[in-house]
C-alpha positions as CSV (number, residue, x, y, z in Angstrom):
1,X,91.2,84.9,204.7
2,X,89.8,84.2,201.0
3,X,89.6,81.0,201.8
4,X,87.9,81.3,205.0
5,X,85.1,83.3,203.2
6,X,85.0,80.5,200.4
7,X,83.9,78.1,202.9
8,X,81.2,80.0,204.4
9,X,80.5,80.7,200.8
10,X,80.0,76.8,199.8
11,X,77.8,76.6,203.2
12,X,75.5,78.8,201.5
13,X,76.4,82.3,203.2
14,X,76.1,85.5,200.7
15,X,76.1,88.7,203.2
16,X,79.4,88.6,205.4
17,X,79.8,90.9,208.5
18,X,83.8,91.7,209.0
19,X,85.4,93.8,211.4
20,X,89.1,94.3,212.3
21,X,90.9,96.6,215.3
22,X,91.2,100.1,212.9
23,X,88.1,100.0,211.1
24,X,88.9,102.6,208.7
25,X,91.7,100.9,207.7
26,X,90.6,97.6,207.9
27,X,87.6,98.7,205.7
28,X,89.9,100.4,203.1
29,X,92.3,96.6,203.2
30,X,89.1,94.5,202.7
31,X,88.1,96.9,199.8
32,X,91.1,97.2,198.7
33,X,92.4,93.6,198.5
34,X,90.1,91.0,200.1
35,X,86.9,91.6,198.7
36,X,88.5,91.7,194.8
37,X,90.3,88.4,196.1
38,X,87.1,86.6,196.9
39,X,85.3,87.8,194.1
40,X,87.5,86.3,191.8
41,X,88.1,83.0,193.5
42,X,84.1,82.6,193.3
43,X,83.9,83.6,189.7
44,X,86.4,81.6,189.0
45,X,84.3,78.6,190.7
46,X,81.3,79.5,189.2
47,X,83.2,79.4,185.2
């Protein structure tokens, strides 16, 4: 799902709206694993 992001992310999107079926627990996975994930692939784009 990184990679989905990326995209939108090369397209020039910044703010991203994601929900999931729990969102409590969705919330806590994103902030837990998928938001660190895409952080790190865009720094590592932007080094």
């Amino acid at each position: 799902m990184a990679d989905a992001l990326l995209a939108y992310y090369d397209l020039g999107v910044k703010t991203f709206l994601i929900r999931g079926f729990d969102p409590v627990v969705d919330a806590e996975d994103y902030g837990r694993e998928l938001l660190p994930l895409t952080r790190a692939k865009v720094a590592a784009r932007l080094a």
